[in-house]
N, C-alpha and C positions, 0 to 999 in steps of 0.2 A: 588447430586446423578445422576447416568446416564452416568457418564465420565468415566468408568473404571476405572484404577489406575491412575486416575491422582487428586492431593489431593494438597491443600496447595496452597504454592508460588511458582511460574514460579520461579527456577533457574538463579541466574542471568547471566551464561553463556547461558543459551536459551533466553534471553528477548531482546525485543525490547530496543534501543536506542532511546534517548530522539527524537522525531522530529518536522516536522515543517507542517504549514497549510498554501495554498495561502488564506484563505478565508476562511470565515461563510458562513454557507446555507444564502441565503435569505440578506444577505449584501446587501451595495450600490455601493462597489467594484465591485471582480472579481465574486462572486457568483451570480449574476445572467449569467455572460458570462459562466460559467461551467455547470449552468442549464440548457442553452440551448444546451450545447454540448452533455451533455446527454439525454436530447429530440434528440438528432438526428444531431444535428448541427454539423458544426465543429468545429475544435478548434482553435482558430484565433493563428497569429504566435505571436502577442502581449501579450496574456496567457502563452503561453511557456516561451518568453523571461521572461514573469516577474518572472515564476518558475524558472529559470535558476539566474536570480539574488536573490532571494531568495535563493536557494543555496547559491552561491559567498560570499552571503552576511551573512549566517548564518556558513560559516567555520566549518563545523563538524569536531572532529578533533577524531579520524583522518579521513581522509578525503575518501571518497567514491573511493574504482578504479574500482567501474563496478554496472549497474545499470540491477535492474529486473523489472517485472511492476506483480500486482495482475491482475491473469485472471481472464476475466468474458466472462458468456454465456448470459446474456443479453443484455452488450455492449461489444461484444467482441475485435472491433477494437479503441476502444476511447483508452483505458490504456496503450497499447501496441505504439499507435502514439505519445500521452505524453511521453512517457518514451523512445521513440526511439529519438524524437527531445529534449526532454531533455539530453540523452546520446551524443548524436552529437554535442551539443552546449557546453558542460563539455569536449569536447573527449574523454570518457571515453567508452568501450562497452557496451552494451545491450547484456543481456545474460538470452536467452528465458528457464528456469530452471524448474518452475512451471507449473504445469495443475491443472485445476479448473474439479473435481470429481461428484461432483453433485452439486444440486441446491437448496436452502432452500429458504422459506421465506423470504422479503427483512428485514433485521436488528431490520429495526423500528417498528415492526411488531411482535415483541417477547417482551413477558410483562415481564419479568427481564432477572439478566445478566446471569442466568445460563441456560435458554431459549436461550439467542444470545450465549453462547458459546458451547451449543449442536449445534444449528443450524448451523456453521462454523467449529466443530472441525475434521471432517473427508472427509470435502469440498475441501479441496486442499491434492495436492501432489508434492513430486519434483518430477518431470521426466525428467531429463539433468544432468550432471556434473554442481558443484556449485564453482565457485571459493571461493578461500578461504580468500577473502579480503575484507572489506569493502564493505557494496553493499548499494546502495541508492534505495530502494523498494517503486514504485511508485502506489497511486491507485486515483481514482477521488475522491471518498468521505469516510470520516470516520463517525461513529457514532455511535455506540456499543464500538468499539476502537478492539474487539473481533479479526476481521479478521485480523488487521496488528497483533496482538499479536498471532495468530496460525500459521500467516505467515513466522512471525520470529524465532519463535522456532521450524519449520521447516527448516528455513533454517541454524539458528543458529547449528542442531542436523545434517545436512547434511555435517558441514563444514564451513560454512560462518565466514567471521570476524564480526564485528558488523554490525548490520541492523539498518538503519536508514532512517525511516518513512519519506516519503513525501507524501501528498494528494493534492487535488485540493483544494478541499474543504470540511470543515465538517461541521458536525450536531450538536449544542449546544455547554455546554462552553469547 
């Protein structure tokens, strides 16, 4: 209750494409380097490359021709440097499309999923011309899974060809 008309199953022309994860929170990988980058750190250029082969290596097919990053007003410069040196390294564009609308509660912080999809479903907006191919949607952490999923059928409803999820890192299995 609480969503307006929105009932049932996401469409599967507005849904997210399957995607991929550098890393678990709390790893002995890359999740603690992404932790510190959202403490404040930066993002070493060895995190990216490994994002970048990750790509390469997971072939989406079809294959990404333009990359966007989920904003944020907490870390507003982390996602957008991810996804701009991810962009660069694919040569592919970065194509700044989205604006982050207001602010809710962090994810983890809503005791079910219909709590995390309130809390996200009128947080973002397009505000740009969206191409209509392929885009690789970058953000640092998932964990609800909610916000790539509002993300994409945004952009999925704007025009977009498939959206396929990349994170730094996420929260649980």
């Amino acid at each position: 209750s609480g969503l307006g008309d929105l009932r049932g199953r996401i469409p599967p022309g507005e849904q997210a494409a399957p995607g991929r994860a550098l890393s678990r929170w709390g790893d002995g990988g890359w999740g603690p380097v992404v932790a510190r980058a959202r403490a404040g750190g930066d993002l070493p250029p060895e995190l990216l490359a490994a994002a970048v082969t990750l790509v390469e290596e997971w072939a989406p097919d079809p294959a990404p021709s333009w990359v966007t990053a989920v904003p944020s007003r907490r870390r507003p410069g982390l996602v957008p440097a991810a996804a701009g040196a991810i962009a660069a390294a694919l040569d592919l564009p970065l194509v700044t499309c989205l604006e982050r609308r207001s602010d809710g509660p962090p994810q983890h912080e809503a005791h079910n999923s219909a709590q995390q999809v309130r809390n996200v479903l009128d947080a973002f907006a397009v505000a740009g011309p969206v191409p209509p191919g392929p885009v690789l949607l970058v953000d640092d952490l998932c964990d609800s899974r909610w916000t790539l999923t509002v993300v994409a059928r945004l952009l999925r409803t704007a025009g977009a060809g498939p959206v396929l999820p990349l994170v730094l890192t996420k929260v649980g299995g």
